[in-house]
C-alpha positions in Angstrom: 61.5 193.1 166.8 63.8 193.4 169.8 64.7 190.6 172.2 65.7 191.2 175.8 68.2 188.9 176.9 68.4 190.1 180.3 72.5 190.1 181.0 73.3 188.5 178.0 74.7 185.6 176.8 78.4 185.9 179.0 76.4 185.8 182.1 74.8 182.8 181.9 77.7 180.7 180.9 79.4 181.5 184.3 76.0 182.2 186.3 75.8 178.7 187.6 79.5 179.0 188.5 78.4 182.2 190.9 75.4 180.0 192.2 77.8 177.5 193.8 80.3 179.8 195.1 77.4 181.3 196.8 76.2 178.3 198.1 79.9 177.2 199.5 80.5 180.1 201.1 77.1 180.2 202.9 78.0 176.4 203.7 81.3 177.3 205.1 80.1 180.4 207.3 77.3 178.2 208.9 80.2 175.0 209.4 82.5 177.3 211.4 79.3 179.1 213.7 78.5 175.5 214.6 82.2 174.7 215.1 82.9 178.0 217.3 79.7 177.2 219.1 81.0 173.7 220.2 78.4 171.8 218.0 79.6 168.7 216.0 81.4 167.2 218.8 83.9 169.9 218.3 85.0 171.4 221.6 87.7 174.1 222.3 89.9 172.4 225.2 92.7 173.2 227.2 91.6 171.2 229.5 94.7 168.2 230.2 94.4 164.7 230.4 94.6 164.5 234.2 92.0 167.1 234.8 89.5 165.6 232.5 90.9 162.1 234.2 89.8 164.3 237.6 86.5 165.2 236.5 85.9 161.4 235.1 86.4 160.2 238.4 84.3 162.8 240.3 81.1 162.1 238.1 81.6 158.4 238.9 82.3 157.5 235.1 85.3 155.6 236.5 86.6 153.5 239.6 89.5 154.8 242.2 91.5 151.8 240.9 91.1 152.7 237.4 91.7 155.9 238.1 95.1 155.4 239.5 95.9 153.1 236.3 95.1 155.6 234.1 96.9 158.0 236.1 100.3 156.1 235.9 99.8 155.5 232.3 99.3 159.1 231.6 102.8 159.7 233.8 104.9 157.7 232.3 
């Protein structure tokens, strides 16, 4: 009587191994679409700090006076 053991023995001593290096790498290739996408709170910027300190103030997020502050800070 013959027995099939599929790929043999070798195989399934290391299969598990393949498993998870398939599962990283699927892991990492959806973590970097959702980091080039701007998900996660990552964003691609080259934006400085007085034209975001610009923008703060135009939207109202922030007062003239603080503003000006914050400006002088970032100056110095």
């Amino acid at each position: 009587m013959m027995h099939y053991y599929g790929m043999g023995y070798g195989y399934m001593g290391i299969g598990w191994l393949f498993q998870i290096l398939i599962l990283v790498l699927f892991f990492l290739v959806i973590w970097w679409i959702l980091k080039s996408s701007g998900s996660f709170g990552f964003r691609a910027s080259n934006e400085t700090a007085i034209e975001i300190l610009k923008k703060r103030l135009a939207s109202g997020e922030i007062s003239e006076k603080e503003y000006q502050r914050l400006k002088k800070e970032i100056e110095d």
